[in-house]
VOGU-3710 file (C-alpha; in Angstrom, 3 decimals, decimal comma):
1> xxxxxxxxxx> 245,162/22,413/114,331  244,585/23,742/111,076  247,092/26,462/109,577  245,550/29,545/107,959  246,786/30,703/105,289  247,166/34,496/104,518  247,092/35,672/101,004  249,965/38,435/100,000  249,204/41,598/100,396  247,786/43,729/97,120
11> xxxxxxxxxx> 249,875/45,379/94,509  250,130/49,072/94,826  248,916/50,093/90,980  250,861/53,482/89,759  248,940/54,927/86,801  251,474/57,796/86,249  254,111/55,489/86,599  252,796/52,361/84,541  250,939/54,325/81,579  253,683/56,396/80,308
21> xxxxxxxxxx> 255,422/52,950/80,333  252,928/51,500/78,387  250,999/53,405/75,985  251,370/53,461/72,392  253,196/49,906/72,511  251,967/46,376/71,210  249,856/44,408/73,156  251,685/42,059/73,747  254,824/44,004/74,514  251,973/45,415/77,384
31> xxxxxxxxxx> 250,984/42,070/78,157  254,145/40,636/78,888  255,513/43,559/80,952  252,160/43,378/83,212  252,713/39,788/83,901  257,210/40,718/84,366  255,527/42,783/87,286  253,732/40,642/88,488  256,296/37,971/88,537  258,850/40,743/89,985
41> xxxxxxxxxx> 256,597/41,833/92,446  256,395/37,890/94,068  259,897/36,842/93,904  260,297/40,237/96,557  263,845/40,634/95,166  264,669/44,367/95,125  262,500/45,385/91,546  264,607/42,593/90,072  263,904/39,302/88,108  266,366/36,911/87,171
51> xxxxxxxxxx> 265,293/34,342/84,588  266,799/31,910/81,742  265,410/32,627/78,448  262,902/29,963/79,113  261,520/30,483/82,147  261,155/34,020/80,518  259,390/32,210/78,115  257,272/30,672/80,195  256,278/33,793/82,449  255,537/35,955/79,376
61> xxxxxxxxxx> 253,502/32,642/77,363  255,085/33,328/74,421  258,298/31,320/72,470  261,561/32,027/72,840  262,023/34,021/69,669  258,877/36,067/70,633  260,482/36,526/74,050  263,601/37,590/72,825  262,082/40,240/70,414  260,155/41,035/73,161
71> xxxxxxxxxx> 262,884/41,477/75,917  264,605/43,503/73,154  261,910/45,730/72,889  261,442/46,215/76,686  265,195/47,172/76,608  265,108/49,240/73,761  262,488/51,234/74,759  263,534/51,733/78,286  260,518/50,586/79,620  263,122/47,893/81,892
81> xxxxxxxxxx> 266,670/47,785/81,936  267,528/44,455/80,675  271,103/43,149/81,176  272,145/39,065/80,089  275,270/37,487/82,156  275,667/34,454/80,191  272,135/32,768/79,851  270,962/34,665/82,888  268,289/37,345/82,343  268,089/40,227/84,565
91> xxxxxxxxxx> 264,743/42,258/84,073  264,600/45,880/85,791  261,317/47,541/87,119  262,636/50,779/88,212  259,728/51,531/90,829  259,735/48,413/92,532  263,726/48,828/93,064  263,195/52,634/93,895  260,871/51,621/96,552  261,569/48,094/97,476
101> xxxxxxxxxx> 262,951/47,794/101,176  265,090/45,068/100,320  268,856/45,722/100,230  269,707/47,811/96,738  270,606/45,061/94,424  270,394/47,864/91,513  273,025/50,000/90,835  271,690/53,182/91,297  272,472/54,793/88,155  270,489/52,009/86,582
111> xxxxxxxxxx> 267,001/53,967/88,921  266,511/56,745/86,411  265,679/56,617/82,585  268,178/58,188/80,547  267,479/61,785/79,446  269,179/61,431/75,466  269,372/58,869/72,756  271,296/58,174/69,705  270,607/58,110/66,136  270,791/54,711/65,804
121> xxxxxxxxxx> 268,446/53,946/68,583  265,645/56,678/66,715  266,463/54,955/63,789  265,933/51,599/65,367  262,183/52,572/66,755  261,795/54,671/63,857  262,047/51,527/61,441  259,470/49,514/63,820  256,441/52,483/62,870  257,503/52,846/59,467
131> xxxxxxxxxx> 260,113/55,805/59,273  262,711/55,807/56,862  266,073/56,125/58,407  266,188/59,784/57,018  262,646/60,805/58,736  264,082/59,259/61,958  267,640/61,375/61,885  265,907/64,357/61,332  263,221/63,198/64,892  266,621/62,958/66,310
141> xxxxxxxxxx> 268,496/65,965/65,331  265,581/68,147/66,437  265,128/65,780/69,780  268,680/66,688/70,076  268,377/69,741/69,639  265,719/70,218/72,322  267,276/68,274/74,706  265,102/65,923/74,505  263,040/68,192/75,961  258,966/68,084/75,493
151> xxxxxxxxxx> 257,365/71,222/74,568  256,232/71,530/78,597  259,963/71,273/79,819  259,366/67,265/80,920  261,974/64,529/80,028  261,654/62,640/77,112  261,587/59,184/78,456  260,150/57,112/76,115  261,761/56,602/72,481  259,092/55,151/70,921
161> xxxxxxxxxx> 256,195/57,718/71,951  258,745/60,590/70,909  259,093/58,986/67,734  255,504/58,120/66,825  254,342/61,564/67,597  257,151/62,856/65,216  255,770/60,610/62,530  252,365/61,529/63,204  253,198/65,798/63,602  257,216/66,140/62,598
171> xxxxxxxxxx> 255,875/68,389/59,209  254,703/71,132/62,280  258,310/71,271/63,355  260,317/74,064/62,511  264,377/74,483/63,760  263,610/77,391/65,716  267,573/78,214/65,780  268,436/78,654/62,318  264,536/79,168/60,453  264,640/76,683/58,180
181> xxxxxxxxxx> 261,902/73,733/58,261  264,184/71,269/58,728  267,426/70,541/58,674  268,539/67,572/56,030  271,736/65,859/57,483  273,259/64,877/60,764  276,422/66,642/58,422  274,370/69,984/58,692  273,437/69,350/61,872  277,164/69,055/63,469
191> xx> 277,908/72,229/61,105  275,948/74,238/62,737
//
């Protein structure tokens, strides 16, 4: 007797959840997070993939330098949390641990994107879209200043979106608090 084979069942696609993840980044940043999914989403292990650089490599078709940057970038941009024990990889999808009925092999503090970020990590994305280091302290004190707060009362949640629509419209922004169009220094900044 012949055995039938079943295919898996289909991915559940989350616009909302992936596109917010995804716009405004390289290709092949996008690219190589779709297939991470992917990947994540057969292994059935809780939202979480654990890799060596190069099998990373391998899933994402790139080398391993291109991997690395890339892996950096996921992590950097909190698009996955990204965490190395030795030459183990462990790749993140927040969703797929959220919802995954396996045990929770994700601390849970690790579920939800952070809700601030430092100067050095605006300064980091900033450099990547062309900001100088001072146009990317003065995106974060007035991030900062917000809350990192959107105009609409959401989250910031993505670093590099937040700091490419400050390059593209930070002139508009004015420091409601003290008037002035901008405020120079993180010095003035933590004077205030």
């Amino acid at each position: 007797m012949r055995e039938t084979m079943t295919k898996p069942k289909t991915i559940e696609l989350h616009p909302k959840d992936l596109f917010p993840d995804i716009v405004e980044h390289p290709n092949i940043v996008v690219g190589a997070w779709i297939k991470i999914l992917c990947k994540i989403w057969l292994n059935d292990n809780g939202g979480k993939l654990v890799v060596t650089l190069e099998q990373a490599a391998r899933i994402i078709g790139e080398g391993q330098k291109e991997t690395e940057r890339v892996l950096a970038y996921l992590g950097s941009e909190d698009i996955a949390v990204i965490t190395r024990h030795g030459k183990q990889i462990t790749i993140i999808n927040r969703r797929t641990a959220r919802d995954s009925e396996a045990p929770l092999a994700v601390p849970p503090s690790l579920l939800t994107k952070p809700t601030s970020f430092t100067l050095k990590q605006c300064q980091d994305v900033g450099f990547t879209i062309g900001l100088t280091d001072k146009d990317s302290e003065a995106a974060f004190i007035h991030f900062d200043m917000q809350g990192w707060l959107r105009k609409n009362g959401m989250p910031i949640t993505s670093l590099h979106s937040c700091m490419v629509y400050w390059r593209n419209h930070g002139h508009e922004f004015k420091n409601e608090k003290t008037d002035k169009s901008t405020i120079n220094t993180l010095k003035d900044y933590k004077e205030e």
